[in-house]
VOROTOR-212397 format. One line per field, with one value per residue (C-alpha): z, y, x; residue number from 1. Coordinates in steps of 0.2 Angstrom, whole numbers, plus 5000, padded with zeros to 4 digits. Example, Ala and Ser with C-alpha at 12.3 -4.5 7.8 and 13.67 -1.06 7.14 Angstrom:
c3	(5039 / 5036)
c2	(4978 / 4995)
c1	(5062 / 5068)
n	(1 / 2)
***
This chain:
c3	(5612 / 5609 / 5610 / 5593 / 5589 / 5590 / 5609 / 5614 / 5608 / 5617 / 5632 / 5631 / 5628 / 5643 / 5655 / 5648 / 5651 / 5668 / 5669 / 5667 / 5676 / 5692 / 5692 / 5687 / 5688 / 5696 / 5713 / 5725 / 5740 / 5756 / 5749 / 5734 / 5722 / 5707 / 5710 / 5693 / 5697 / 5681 / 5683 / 5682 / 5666 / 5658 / 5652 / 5645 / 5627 / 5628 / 5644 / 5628 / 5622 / 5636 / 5646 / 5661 / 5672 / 5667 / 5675 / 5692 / 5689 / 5691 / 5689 / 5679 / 5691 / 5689 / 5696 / 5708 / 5707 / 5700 / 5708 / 5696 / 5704 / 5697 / 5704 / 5704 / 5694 / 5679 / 5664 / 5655 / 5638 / 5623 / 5628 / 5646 / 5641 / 5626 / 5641 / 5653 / 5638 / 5636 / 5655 / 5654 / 5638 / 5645 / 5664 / 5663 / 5682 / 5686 / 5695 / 5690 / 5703 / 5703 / 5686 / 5682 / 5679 / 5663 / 5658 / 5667 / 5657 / 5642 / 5648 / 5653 / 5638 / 5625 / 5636 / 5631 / 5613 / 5611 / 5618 / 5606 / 5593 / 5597 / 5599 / 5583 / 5574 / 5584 / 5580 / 5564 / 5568 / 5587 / 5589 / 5585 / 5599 / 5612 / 5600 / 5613 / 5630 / 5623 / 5613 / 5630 / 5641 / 5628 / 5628 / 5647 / 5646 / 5633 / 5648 / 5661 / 5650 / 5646 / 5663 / 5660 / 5643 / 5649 / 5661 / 5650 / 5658 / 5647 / 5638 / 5619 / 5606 / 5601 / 5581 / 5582 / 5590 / 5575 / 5560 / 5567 / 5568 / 5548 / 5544 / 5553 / 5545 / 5530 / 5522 / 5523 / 5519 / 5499 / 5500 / 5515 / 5505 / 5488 / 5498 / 5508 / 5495 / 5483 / 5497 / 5498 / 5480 / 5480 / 5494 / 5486 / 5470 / 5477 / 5488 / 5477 / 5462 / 5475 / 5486 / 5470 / 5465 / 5482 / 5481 / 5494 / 5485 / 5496 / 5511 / 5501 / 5512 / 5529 / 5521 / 5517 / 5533 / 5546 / 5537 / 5535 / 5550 / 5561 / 5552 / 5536 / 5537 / 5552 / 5547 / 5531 / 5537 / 5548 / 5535 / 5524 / 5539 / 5544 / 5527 / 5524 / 5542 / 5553 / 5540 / 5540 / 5560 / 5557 / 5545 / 5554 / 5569 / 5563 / 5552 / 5570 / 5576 / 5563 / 5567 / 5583 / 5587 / 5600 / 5609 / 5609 / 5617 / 5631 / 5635 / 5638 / 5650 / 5640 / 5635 / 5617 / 5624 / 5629 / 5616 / 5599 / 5603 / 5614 / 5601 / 5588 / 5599 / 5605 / 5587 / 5581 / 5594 / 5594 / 5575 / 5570 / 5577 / 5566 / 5551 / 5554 / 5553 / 5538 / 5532 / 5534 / 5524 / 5511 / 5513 / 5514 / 5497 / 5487 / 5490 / 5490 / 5472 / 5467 / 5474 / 5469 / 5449 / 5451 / 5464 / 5456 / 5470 / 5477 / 5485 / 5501 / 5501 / 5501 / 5516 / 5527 / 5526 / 5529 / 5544 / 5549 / 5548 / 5559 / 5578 / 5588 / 5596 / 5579 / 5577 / 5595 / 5592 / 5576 / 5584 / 5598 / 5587 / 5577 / 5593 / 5597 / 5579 / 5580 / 5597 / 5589 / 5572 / 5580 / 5594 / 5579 / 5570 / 5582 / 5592 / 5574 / 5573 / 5589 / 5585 / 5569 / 5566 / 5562 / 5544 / 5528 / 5525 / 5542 / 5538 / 5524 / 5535 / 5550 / 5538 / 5530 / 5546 / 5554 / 5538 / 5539 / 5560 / 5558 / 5547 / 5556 / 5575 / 5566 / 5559 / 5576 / 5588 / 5578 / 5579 / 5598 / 5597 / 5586 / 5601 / 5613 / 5605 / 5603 / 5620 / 5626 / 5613 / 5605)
c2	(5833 / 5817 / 5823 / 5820 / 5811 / 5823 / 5830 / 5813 / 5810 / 5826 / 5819 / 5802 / 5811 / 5824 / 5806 / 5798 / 5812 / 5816 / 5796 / 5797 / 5814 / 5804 / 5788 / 5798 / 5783 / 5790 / 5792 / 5798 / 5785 / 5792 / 5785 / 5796 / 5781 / 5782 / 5771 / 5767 / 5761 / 5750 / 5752 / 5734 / 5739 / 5742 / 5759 / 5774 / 5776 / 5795 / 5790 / 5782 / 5801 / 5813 / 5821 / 5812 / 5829 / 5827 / 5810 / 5812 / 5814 / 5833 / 5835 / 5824 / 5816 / 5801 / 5786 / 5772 / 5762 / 5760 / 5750 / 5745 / 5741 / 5730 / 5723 / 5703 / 5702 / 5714 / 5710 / 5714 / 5720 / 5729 / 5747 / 5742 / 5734 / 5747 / 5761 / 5753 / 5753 / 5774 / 5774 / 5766 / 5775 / 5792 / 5789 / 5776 / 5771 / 5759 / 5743 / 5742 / 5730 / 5723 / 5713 / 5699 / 5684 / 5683 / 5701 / 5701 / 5692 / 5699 / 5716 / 5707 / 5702 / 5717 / 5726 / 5713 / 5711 / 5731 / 5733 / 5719 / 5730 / 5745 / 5737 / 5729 / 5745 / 5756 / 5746 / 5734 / 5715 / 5722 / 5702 / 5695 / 5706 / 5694 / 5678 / 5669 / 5670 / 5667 / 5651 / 5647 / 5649 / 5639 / 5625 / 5627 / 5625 / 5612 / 5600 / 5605 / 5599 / 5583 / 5576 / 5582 / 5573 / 5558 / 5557 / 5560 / 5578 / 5590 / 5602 / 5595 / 5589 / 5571 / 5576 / 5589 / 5574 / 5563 / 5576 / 5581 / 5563 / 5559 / 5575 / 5568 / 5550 / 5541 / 5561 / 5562 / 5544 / 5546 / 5563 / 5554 / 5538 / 5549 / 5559 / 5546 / 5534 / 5546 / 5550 / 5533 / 5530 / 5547 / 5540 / 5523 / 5530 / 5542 / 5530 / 5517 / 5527 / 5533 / 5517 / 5506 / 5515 / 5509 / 5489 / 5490 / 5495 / 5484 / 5496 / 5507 / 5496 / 5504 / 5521 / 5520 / 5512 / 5521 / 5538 / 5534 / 5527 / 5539 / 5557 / 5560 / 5550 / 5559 / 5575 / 5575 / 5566 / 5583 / 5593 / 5586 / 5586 / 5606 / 5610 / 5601 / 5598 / 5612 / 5624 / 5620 / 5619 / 5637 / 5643 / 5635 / 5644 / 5659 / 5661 / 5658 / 5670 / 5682 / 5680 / 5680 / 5663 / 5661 / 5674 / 5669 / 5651 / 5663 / 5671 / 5655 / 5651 / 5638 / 5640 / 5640 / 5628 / 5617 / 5615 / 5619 / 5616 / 5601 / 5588 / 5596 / 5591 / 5573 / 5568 / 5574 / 5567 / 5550 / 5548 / 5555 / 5539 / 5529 / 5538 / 5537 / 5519 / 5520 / 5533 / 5522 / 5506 / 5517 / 5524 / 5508 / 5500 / 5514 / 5511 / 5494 / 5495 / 5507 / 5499 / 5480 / 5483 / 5493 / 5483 / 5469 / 5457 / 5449 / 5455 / 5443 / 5449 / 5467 / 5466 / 5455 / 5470 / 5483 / 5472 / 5472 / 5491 / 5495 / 5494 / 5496 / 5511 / 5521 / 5516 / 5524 / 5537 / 5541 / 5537 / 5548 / 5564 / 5562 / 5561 / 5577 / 5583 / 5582 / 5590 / 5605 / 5606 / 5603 / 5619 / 5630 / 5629 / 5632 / 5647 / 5656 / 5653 / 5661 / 5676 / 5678 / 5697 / 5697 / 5699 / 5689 / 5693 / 5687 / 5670 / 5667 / 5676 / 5664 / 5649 / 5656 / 5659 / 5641 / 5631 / 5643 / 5641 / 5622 / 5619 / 5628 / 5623 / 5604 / 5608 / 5615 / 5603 / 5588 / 5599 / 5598 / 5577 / 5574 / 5586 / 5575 / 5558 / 5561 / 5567 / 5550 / 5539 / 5533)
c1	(5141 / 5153 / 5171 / 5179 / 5197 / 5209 / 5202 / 5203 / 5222 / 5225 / 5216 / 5226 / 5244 / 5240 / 5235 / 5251 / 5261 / 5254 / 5255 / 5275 / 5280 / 5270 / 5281 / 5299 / 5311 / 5325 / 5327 / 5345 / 5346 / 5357 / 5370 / 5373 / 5369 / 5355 / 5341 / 5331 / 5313 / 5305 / 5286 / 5276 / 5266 / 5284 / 5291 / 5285 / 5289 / 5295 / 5308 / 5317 / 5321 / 5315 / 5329 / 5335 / 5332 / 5315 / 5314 / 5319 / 5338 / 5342 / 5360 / 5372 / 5385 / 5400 / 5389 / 5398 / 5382 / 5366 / 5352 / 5338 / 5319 / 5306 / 5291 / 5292 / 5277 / 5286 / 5295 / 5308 / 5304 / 5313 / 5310 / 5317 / 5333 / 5335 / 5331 / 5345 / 5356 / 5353 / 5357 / 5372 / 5377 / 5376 / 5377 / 5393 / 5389 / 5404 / 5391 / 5376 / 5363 / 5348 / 5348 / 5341 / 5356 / 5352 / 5354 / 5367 / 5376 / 5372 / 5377 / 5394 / 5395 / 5392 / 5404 / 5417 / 5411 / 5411 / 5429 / 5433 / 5426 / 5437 / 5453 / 5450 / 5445 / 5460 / 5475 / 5480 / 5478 / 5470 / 5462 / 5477 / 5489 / 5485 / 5487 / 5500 / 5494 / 5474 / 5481 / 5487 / 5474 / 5463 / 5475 / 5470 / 5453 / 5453 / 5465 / 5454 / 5437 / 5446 / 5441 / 5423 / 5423 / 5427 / 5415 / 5401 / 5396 / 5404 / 5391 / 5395 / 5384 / 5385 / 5383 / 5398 / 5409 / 5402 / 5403 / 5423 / 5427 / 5421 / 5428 / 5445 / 5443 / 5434 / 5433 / 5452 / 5458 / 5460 / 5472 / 5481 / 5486 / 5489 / 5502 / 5512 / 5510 / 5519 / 5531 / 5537 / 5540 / 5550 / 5561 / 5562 / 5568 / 5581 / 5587 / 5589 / 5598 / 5611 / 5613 / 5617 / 5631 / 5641 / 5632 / 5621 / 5604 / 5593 / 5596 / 5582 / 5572 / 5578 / 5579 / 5560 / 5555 / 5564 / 5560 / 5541 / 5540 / 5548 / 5548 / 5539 / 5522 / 5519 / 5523 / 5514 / 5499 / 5499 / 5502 / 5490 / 5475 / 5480 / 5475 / 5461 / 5451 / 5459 / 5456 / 5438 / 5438 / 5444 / 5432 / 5416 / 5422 / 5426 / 5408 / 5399 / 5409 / 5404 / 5387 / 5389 / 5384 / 5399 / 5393 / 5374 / 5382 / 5392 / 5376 / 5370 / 5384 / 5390 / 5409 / 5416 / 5429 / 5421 / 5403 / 5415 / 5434 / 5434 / 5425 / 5436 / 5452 / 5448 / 5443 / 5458 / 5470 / 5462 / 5460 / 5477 / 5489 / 5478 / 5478 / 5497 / 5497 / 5486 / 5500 / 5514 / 5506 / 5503 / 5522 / 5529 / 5518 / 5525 / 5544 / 5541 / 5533 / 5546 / 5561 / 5557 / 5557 / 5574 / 5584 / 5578 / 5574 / 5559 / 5544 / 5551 / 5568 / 5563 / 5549 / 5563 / 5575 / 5562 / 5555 / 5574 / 5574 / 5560 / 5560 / 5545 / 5554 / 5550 / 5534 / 5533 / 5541 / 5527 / 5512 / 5517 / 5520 / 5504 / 5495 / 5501 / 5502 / 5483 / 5479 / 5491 / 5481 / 5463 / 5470 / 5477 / 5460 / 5449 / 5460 / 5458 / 5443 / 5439 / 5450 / 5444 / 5437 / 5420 / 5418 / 5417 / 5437 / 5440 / 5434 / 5449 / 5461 / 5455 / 5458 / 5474 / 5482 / 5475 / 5484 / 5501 / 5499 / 5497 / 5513 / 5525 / 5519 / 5520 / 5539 / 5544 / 5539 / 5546 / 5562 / 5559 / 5555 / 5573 / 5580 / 5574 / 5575 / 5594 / 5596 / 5587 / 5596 / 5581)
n	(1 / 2 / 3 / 4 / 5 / 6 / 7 / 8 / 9 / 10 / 11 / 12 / 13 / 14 / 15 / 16 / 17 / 18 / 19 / 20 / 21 / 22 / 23 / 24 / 25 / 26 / 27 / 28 / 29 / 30 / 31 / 32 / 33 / 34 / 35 / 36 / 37 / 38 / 39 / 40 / 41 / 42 / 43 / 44 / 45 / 46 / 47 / 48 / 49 / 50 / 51 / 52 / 53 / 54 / 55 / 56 / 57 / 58 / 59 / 60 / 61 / 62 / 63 / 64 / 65 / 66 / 67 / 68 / 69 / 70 / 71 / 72 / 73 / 74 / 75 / 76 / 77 / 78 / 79 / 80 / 81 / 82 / 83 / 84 / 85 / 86 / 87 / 88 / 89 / 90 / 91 / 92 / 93 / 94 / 95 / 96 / 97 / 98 / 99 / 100 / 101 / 102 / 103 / 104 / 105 / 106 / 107 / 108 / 109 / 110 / 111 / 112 / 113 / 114 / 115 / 116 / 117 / 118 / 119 / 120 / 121 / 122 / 123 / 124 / 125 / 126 / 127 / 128 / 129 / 130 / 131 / 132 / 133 / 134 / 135 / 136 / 137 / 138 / 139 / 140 / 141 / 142 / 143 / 144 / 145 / 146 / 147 / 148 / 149 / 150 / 151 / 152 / 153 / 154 / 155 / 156 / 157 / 158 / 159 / 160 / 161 / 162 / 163 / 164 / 165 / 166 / 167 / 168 / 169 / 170 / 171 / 172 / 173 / 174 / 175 / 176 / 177 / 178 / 179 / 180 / 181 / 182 / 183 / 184 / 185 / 186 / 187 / 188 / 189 / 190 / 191 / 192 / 193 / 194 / 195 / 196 / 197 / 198 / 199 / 200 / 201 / 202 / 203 / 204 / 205 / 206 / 207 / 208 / 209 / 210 / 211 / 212 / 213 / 214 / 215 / 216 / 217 / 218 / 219 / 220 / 221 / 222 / 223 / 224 / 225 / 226 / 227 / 228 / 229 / 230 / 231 / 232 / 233 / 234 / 235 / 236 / 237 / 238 / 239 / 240 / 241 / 242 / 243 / 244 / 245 / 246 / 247 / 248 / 249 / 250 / 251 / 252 / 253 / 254 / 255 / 256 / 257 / 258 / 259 / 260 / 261 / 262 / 263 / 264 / 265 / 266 / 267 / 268 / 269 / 270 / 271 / 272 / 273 / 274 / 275 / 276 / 277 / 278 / 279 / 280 / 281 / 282 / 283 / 284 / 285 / 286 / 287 / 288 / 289 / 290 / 291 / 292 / 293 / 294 / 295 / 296 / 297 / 298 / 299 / 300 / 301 / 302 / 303 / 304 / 305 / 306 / 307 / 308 / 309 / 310 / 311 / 312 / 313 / 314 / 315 / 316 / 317 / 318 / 319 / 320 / 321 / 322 / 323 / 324 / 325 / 326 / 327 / 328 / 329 / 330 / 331 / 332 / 333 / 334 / 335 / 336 / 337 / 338 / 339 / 340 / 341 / 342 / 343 / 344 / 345 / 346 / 347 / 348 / 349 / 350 / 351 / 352 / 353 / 354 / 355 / 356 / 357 / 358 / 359 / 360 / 361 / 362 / 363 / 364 / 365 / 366 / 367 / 368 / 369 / 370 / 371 / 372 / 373 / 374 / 375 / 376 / 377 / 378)
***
């Protein structure tokens, strides 16, 4: 007489149950710590639900250390890591040893994702309590990478270098030379209108020069990149954040500072002086065409005075503060970026407070350059 299905199922679940009372995983060393042995051929499904008393563990107790056991031979699977995960959950040891690297990384890392989580749930604006000191110590990484990067062994890709240096460059020429053209032919007009009344239009020239060169054309040229590239820098960031792509590059050991944020920064900071020249011959062809027609004088006559007007100490002074000026915006986007919570919302929010960031960090330290210029009588 063949034994029909359901006799062998019950045959097959008495073996498997037999199967996993046999090879309970937990064990007590002398020591008082829990010891969690992981059978070669992988878990038993029911140790996913059964209770922990049932598997070796007879009494619930506050855990200094578990010690996890595998064969070399076994492998960790889904059922294993989603078992340790239970472990964790409901025993809370405080170390936890014997784990591959790699999953020891991870587990350092969801512990950090999940506190994340609950700060950001408990408290309004949680991610962004620690905003200072975490702009700081990324400013501190991105210093300590730059040796790296100029070495040629920092862990970057080549086409995020590229794609941050056109999104810094040709993409950003048009509204560039639209705003500080317009900015010198507001200066040019202005000046000129109030200078004629005493005789002495033609020092319109200076007027545009030194404050193009010096102050505005920076500024704006700042101004106009925060809100077009860092805001972008902000938002790429923050939607790989969102989907947790930042962490997927920490659990490969590789750090955000240095893979997204350094290429970001160097592009910025080298292509920022030169866009600031750009700038300024925009600037200085809008007062030009602006000033000539009214002061009536010659093209000649106008570019002698504003060559007079300009020392090399100014142009100086503006490449050195678009220099910084783009280090500052490229660090402002991507910090918000990195902060940003992980939702659609916090995408705009990352953006939002990247742009706003920008302006205001731009504004204050060229308050601090005409503090030290003056001090330095430059």
């Amino acid at each position: 007489m063949k034994p029909t299905p359901n006799l062998r199922r019950s045959a097959k679940s008495i073996l498997d149950w037999t199967r996993m009372a046999a090879a309970a995983p937990f064990s007590i060393s002398a020591e008082g710590d829990v010891i969690l042995r992981l059978p070669d051929g992988g878990i038993h499904p029911a140790w996913l639900t059964e209770p922990f008393r049932e598997l070796g563990l007879k009494a619930s107790r506050s855990l200094h250390r578990l010690h996890v056991e595998m064969p070399a031979s076994g492998r960790w699977g889904t059922p294993e890591a989603a078992f340790l995960a239970r472990c964790i959950e409901e025993l809370k040891p405080a170390e936890i040893k014997g784990l591959p690297k790699e999953l020891t990384k991870l587990l350092d890392l969801a512990r950090r994702t999940r506190a994340a989580r609950g700060v950001e749930a408990g408290s309004p604006g949680g991610r962004r309590a620690g905003n200072p000191m975490a702009f700081v110590s990324l400013l501190g990484d991105t210093v300590l990478d730059l040796p790296r990067f100029l070495t040629g062994r920092a862990r970057m890709r080549r086409a995020d270098l590229l794609e941050a240096l056109a999104e810094s460059s040709s993409r950003a020429l048009p509204i560039v030379a639209v705003t500080n053209l317009l900015m010198g032919a507001i200066l040019a007009f202005v000046g000129t209108v109030q200078l004629q009344a005493f005789g002495a239009g033609i020092y319109a020239a200076n007027l545009v020069g030194i404050a193009s060169v010096r102050e505005l054309t920076p500024i704006l040229t700042a101004i106009v990149i925060a809100g077009r590239t860092g805001a972008s820098f902000a938002a790429r960031i923050a939607t790989m954040q969102g989907n947790e792509e930042v962490d997927a590059l920490t659990a490969l050991g590789v750090r955000a500072s240095e893979f997204l944020v350094l290429p970001r920064v160097v592009a910025l900071g080298v292509l920022m002086p030169l866009l600031y020249v750009y700038g300024c011959a925009f600037a200085l062809l809008g007062g030009m065409a602006t000033a000539v027609p009214l002061l009536d004088v010659s093209l000649a006559a106008y570019a002698a005075q504003t060559k007079l007007a300009i020392a090399g100490a100014h142009f100086a002074i503006g490449g050195l503060k678009a220099l910084v000026f783009g280090v500052l915006v490229a660090l402002i986007g991507c910090h918000c970026g990195l902060r940003a919570p992980r939702s659609a919302a916090g995408v705009g929010s990352a953006t939002t407070s990247a742009v706003v960031g920008a302006i205001i960090g731009v504004i204050a330290l060229d308050a601090v350059f005409a503090v030290c210029a003056n001090v330095l009588n430059i």
